[in-house]
VOGU-3710 file (C-alpha; in Angstrom, 3 decimals, decimal comma):
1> xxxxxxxxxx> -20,278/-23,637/-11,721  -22,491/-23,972/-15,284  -22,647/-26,095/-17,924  -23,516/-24,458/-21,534  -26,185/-25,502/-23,371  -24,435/-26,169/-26,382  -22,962/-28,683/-24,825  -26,278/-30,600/-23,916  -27,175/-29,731/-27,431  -24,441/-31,540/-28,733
11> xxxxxxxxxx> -24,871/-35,074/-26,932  -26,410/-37,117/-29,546  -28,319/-39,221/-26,791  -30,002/-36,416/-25,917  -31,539/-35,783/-28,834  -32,257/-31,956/-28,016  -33,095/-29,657/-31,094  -32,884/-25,422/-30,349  -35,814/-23,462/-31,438  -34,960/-20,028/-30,281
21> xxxxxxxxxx> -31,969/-18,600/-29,156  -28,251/-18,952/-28,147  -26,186/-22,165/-27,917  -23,760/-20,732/-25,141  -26,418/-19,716/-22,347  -25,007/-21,339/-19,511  -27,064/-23,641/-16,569  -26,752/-23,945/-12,880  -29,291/-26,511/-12,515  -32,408/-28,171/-14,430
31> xxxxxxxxxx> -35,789/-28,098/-12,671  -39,148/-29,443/-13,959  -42,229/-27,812/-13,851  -46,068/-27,737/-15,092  -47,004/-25,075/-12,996  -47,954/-22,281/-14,901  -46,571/-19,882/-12,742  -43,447/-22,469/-11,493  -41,219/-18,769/-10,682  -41,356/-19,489/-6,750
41> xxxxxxxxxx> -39,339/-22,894/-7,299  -36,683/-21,629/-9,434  -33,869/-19,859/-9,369  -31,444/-17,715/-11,726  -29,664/-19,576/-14,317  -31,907/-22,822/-14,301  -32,888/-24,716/-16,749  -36,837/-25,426/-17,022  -38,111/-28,511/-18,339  -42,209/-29,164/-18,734
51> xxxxxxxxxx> -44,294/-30,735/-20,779  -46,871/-28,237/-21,590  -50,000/-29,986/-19,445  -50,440/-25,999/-18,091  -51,400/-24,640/-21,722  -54,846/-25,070/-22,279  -56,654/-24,936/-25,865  -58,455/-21,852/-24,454  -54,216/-20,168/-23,879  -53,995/-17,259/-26,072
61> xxxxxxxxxx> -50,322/-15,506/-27,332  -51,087/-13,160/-24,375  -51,054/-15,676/-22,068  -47,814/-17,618/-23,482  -46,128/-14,499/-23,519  -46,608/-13,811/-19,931  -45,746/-17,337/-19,274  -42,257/-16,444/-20,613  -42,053/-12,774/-19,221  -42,563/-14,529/-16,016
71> xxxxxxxxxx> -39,531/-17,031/-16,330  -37,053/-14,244/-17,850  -37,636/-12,079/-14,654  -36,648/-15,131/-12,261  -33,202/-15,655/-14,394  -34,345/-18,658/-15,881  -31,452/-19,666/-18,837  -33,476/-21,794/-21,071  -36,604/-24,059/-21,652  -36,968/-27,110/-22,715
81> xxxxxxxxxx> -40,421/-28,475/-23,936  -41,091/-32,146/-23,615  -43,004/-33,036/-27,041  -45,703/-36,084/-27,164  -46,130/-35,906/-24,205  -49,598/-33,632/-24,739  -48,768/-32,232/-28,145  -45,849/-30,419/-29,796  -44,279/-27,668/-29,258  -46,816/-24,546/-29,145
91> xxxxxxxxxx> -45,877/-21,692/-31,874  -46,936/-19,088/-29,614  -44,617/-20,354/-27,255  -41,513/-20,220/-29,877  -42,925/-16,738/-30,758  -43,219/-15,715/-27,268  -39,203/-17,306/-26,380  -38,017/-15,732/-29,479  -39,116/-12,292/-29,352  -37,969/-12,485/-25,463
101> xxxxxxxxxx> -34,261/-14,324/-26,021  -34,996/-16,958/-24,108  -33,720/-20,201/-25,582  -36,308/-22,747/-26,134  -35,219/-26,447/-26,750  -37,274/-29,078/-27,797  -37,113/-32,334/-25,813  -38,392/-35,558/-27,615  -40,536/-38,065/-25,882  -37,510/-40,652/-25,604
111> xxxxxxxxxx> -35,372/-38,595/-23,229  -36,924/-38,191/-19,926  -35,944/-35,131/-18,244  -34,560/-36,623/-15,487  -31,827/-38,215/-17,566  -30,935/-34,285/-18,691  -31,310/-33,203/-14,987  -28,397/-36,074/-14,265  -26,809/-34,821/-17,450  -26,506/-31,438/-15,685
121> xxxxxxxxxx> -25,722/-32,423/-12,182  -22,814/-34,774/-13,433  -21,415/-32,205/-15,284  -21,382/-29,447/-12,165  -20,156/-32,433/-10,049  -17,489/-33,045/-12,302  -16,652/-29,416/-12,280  -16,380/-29,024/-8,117  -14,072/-31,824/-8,726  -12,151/-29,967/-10,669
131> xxxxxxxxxx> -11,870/-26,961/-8,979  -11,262/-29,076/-5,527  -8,286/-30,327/-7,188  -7,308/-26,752/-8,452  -7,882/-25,714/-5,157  -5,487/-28,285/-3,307  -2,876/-27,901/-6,182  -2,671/-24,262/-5,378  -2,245/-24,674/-1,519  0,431/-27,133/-2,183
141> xxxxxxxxxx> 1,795/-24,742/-4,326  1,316/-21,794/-2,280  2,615/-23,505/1,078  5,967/-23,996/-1,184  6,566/-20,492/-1,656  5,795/-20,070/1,518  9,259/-22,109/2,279  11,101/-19,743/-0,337  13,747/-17,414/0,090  11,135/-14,136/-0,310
151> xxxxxxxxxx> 8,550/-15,745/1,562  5,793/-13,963/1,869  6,248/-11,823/-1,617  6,511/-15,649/-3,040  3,025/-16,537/-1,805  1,662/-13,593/-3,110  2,855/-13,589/-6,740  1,831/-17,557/-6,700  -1,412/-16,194/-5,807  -1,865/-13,749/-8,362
161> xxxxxxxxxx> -0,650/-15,965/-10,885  -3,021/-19,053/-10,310  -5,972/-16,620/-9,647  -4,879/-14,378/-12,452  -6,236/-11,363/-9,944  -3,845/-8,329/-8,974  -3,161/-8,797/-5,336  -1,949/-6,315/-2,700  -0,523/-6,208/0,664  -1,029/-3,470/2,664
171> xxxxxxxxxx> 0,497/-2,136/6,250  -0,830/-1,184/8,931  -1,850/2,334/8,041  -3,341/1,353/4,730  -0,579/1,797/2,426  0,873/-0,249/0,198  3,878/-2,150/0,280  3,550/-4,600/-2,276  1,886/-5,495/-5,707  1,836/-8,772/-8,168
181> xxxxxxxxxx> -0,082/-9,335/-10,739  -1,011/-7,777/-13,913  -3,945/-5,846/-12,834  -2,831/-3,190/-10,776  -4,991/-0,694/-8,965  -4,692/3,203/-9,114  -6,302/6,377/-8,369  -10,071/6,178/-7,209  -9,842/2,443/-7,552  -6,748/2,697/-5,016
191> xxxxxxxxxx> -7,811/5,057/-3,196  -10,946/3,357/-2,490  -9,007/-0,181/-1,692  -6,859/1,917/0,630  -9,791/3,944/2,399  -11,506/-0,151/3,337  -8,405/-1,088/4,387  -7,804/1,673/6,802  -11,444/0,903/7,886  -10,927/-2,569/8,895
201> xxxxxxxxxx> -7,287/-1,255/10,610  -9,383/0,809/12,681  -11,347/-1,726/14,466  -8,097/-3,261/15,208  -10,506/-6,631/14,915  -9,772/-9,413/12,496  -12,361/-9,281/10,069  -12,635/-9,509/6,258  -14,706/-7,550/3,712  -15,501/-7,426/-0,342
211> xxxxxxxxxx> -15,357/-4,076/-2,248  -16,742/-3,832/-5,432  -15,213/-1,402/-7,879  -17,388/0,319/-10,153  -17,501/-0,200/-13,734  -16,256/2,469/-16,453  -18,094/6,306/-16,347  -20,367/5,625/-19,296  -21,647/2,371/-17,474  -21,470/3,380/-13,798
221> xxxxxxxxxx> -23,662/0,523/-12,616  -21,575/-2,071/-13,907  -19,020/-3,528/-11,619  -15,566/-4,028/-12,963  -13,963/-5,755/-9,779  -14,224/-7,481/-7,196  -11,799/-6,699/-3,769  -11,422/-9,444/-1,150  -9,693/-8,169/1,666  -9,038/-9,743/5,204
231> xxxxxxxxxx> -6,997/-8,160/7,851  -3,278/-9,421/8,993  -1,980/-10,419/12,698  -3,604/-10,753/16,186  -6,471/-8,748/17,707  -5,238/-5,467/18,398  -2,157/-6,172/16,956  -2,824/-5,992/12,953  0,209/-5,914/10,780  -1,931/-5,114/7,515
241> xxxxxxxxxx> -3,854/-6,113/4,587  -4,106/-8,464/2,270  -6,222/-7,370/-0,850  -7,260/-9,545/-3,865  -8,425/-8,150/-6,768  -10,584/-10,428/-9,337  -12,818/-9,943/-12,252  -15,953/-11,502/-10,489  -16,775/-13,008/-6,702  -14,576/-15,878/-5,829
251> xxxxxxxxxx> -16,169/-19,477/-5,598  -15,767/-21,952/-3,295  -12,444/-22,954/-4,013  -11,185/-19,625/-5,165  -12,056/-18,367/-1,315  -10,714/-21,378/0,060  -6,929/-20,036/-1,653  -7,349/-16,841/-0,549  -7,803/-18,155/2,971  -4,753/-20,516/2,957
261> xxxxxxxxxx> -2,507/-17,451/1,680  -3,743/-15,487/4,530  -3,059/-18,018/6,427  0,616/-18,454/5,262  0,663/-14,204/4,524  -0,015/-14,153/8,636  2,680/-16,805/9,512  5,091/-14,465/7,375  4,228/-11,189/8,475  4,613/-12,453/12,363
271> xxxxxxxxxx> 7,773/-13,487/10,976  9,133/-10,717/9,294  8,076/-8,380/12,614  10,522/-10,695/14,439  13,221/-10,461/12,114  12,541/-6,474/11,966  12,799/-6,161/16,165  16,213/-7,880/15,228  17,389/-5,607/12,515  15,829/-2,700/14,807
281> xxxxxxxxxx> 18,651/-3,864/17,952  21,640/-4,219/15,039  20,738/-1,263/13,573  20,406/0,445/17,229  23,827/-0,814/17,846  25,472/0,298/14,492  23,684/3,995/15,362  25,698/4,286/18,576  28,479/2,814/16,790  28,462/6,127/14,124
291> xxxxxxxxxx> 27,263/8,420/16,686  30,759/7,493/18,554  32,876/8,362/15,179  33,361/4,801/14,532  31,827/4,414/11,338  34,565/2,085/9,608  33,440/-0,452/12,560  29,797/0,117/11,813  30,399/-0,481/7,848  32,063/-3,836/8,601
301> xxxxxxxxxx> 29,053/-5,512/11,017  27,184/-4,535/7,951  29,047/-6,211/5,122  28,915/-9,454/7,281  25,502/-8,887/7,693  25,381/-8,530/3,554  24,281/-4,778/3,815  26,203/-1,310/3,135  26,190/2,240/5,002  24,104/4,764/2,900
311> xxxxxxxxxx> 27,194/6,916/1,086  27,856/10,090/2,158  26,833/13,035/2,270  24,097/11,801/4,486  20,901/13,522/6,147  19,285/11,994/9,520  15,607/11,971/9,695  13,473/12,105/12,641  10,160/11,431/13,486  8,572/10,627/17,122
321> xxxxxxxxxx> 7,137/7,171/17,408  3,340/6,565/18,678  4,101/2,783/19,683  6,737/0,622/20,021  5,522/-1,607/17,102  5,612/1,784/14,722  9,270/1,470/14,360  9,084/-2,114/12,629  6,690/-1,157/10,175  8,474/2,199/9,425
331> xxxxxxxxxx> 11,946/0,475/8,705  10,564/-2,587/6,517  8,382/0,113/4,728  11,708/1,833/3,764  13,611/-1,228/3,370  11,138/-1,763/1,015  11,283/1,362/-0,746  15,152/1,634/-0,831  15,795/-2,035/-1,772  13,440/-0,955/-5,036
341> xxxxxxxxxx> 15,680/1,727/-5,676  18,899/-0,220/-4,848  20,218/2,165/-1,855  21,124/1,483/1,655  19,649/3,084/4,708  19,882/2,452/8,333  16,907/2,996/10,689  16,076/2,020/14,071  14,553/3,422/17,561  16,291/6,217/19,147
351> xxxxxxxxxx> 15,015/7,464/22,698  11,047/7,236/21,865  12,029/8,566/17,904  12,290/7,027/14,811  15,915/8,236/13,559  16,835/7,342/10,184  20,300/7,588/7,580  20,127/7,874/4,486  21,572/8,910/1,565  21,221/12,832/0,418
361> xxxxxxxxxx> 19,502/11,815/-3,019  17,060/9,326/-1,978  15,732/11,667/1,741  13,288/13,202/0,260  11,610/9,860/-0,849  12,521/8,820/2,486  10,596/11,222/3,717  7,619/10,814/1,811  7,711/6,894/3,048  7,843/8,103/7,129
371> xxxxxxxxxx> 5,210/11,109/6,106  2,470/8,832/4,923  2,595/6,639/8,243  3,878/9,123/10,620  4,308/13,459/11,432  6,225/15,226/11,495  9,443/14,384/9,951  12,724/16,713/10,682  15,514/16,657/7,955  18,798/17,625/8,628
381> xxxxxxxxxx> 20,896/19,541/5,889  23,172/17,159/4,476  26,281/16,094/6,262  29,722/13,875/6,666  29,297/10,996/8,746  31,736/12,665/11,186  29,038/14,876/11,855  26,201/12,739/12,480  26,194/13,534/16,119  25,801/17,032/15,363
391> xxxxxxxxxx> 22,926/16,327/13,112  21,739/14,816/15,708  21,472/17,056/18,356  19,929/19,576/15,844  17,037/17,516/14,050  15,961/16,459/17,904  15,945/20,060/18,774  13,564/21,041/16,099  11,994/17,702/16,309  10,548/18,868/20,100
401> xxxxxxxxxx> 9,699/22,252/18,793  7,492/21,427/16,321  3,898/21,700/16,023  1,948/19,220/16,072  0,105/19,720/12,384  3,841/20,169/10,974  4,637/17,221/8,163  8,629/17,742/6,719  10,530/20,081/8,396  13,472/20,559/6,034
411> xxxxxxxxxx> 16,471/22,076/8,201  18,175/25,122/6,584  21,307/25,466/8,954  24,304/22,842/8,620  24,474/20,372/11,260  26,891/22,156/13,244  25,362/25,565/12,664  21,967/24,141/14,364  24,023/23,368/17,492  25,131/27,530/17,592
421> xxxxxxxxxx> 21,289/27,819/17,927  21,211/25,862/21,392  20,006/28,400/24,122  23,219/26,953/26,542  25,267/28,029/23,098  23,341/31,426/23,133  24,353/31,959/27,039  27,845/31,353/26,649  28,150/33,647/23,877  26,282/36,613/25,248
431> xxxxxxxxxx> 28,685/35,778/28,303  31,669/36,208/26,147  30,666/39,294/24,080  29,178/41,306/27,086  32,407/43,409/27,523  32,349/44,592/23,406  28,711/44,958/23,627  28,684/47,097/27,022  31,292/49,264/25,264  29,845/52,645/24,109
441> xxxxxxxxxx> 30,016/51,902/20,760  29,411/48,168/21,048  26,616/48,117/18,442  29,060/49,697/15,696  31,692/47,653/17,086  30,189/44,015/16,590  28,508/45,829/13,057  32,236/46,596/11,839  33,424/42,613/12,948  30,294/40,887/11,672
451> xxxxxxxxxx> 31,197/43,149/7,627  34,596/41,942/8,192  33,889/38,162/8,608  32,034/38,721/5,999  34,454/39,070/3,638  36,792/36,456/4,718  38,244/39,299/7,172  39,544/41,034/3,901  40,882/44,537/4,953  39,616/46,635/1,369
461> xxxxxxxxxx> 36,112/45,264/0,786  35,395/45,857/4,374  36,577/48,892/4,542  35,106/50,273/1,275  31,240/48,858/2,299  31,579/50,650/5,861  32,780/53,873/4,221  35,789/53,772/6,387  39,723/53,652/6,032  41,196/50,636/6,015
471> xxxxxxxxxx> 43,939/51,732/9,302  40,730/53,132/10,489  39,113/49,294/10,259  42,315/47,789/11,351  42,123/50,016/14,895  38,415/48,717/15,484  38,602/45,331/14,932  42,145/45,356/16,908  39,808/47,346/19,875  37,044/44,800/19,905
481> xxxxxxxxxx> 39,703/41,504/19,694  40,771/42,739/23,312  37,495/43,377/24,323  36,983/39,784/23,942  40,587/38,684/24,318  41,102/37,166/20,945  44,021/37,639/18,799  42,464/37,928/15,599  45,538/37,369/13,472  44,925/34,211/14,069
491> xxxxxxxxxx> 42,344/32,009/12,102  41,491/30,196/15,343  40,218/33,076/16,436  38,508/34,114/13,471  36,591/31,412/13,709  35,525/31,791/17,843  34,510/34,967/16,732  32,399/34,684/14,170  30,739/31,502/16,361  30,209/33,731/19,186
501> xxxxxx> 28,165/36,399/16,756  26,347/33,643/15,249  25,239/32,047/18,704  24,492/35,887/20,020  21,943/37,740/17,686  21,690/41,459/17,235
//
């Protein structure tokens, strides 16, 4: 809190005149002194009121100007000279102020300085009145979003808006879920926001800190912003961040607000984890429901439940889950993401793995969402939701064999192609091909069968890439169907075939 000079200046009763320099230096507080050296009982931004008993007749320039030096290094705002009082006003001292910047005023013998010391203190007082009642105005205010619809994204654009500061909530693993306010944070400012946060995450402690964000390259020492940051939910159990931006340090009041939306933030992050566990168990349900084939069923809780299936095609995700409290933050982080984007997606828990559906055209952003929080991620190929199951069984497969240091693992085989790569698969087809492959020519044999399948068991093609008659072609792949027993006439068996070489590799 300050009060400008000018507007001391401007009080008639006063009766202040300005010697030397500017009308808007502001003052925290007014302090007399005849010391000549009065630096130990002030402090920045005061203003200094004496009657000039210290300067002797024997005080040269030298000394007047040191005088002044002496009050400019402490932060001192202004002086004010009493006059009468022992003479009127020195010239070396309006010199010595002038060539320094340091507004000198000149005080006449009717005002007595404690009447501008009350001037001053009445002023600040009316201030932190002010701000006391800007403060409760803006809890009231706050608590009331807190009672909206969007809860805890309603707190936090109130917030911004009465602190006019950019704001930022933040999950558990540092990254950012939400933003109000015009001033928005990116790139080293971000990063370094995110890199605190993650700090504070770590000590899994609730705690608090202030970052201050460096000023622009050509005036590095400057400091552009201020970050308050405190941490969100129980000890050991932190649900995030809470990050507020502002152009300088927040007061009193300002800190009180940012307490009281913690406060409320906490309240609706606790919450939103309940309601997630509860989305988590529908969406659990739903899963099993798909996984079954009944997806019409599935659709319909939804709708009640004002939500939609993701459209097919679809592509599950997979990720392993660290704790049980990972899968909450993982599906409101998406729900986030997809609600943004208007598109559906259902996620929840799945045997100690994070499984997730979603749309083909929004899984790679999907994936970028699980990626930053948790590795590795499998992706199946895209699919019907008649073939979830399959999908299933083949992203969980890869899922358990991959490395550790793997991030997306992007599946190149349709969902039911991955389940031909299952070694009980591989078994039963080796089984089933031994008698063509025991056969003299078995390698030629399943060579002729596999350039057959190949084109669509077209007689010609086949025959022209093998260099062979077409009878000639005919007689082998008639040979190998008995060695198999299939009838390949049949499409049926086509099919078995062409499984069985798929499952068996060369």
């Amino acid at each position: 809190m300050a009060i400008r000079l000018s507007d001391l200046l401007s009080d008639s009763a006063l009766g202040l005149q300005l010697l030397t320099g500017q009308a808007g230096a502001e003052i925290g507080w007014a302090h007399s002194s005849d010391l000549m050296d009065p630096t130990p009982f002030l402090e920045i931004d005061n203003l200094l009121l004496t009657t000039g008993t210290q300067f002797g007749g024997e005080t040269s320039p030298a000394g007047y100007a040191a005088y002044v030096d002496r009050l400019v290094t402490v932060g001192v705002t202004a002086l004010g000279f009493g006059t009468e009082v022992v003479r009127t006003t020195p010239e070396p001292l309006i010199t010595a102020c002038a060539e320094r910047g340091l507004p000198l005023v000149e005080v006449p013998y009717r005002t007595p300085f404690i009447a501008l010391a009350r001037r001053v203190a009445d002023a600040l007082a009316e201030q932190d009145h002010a701000r006391d009642l800007w403060a409760l105005e803006t809890q009231r205010a706050l608590a009331l979003a807190a009672l909206s619809a969007n809860r805890i994204a309603a707190v936090l654009e109130e917030l911004s808006r009465r602190l006019r500061a950019g704001v930022l909530l933040l999950d558990a693993h540092g990254e950012v879920l939400s933003e109000h306010g015009p001033h928005r944070l990116a790139g080293a400012e971000l990063s370094a926001v995110q890199g605190e946060a993650r700090r504070l995450l770590q000590r899994r402690l609730r705690s608090g800190s202030a970052l201050d964000l460096p000023g622009p390259s050509d005036h590095p020492e400057s400091v552009r912003r201020t970050v308050t940051m405190q941490t969100l939910g129980r000890r050991h159990e932190l649900r995030g961040v809470l990050a507020v931006s502002l152009a300088e340090r927040p007061d009193t009041a300002a800190t009180a607000v940012i307490t009281n939306a913690v406060a409320l933030a906490e309240f609706a992050v606790e919450d939103a984890a309940r309601r997630e566990e509860s989305t988590l168990a529908l969406n659990a349900q739903l899963f099993q429901l798909a996984l079954a084939g009944h997806v019409d069923a599935a659709a319909d809780v939804l709708v009640a439940a004002g939500r939609q299936l993701p459209e097919g095609p679809v592509r599950l995700l997979l990720t392993p889950l660290r704790t049980d409290t990972d899968a909450g933050e993982l599906e409101h982080a998406l729900s986030v993401r997809m609600a943004r984007a208007q598109r559906s997606v259902l996620a929840t828990r799945w045997h100690g793995r994070f499984a997730v559906v979603i749309g083909d055209a929004m899984a790679d952003l999907a994936a970028a969402v699980i990626t930053a929080r948790q590795t590795p991620v499998v992706m199946s190929r895209p699919v019907g939701w008649p073939d979830l199951i399959a999908a299933l069984h083949e992203t969980r497969e890869a899922l358990d064999a991959a490395p550790p240091t793997a991030q997306v693992i992007e599946l190149e085989t349709s969902a039911i192609l991955g389940l031909l790569s299952r070694d009980e698969i591989e078994t039963l087809a080796q089984e089933r091909l031994a008698p063509l492959l025991a056969a003299p020519d078995g390698a030629d044999l399943r060579r002729v069968l596999e350039t057959w399948l190949r084109h669509n068991a077209a007689w010609d093609p086949a025959a022209r890439e093998l260099g062979m008659h077409r009878h000639t072609l005919k007689a082998q792949v008639k040979r190998a169907g008995s060695l198999v027993r299939l009838d390949l006439d049949t499409f049926e068996a086509k099919a078995e075939l062409w499984a069985l070489l798929t499952a068996a590799p060369a």
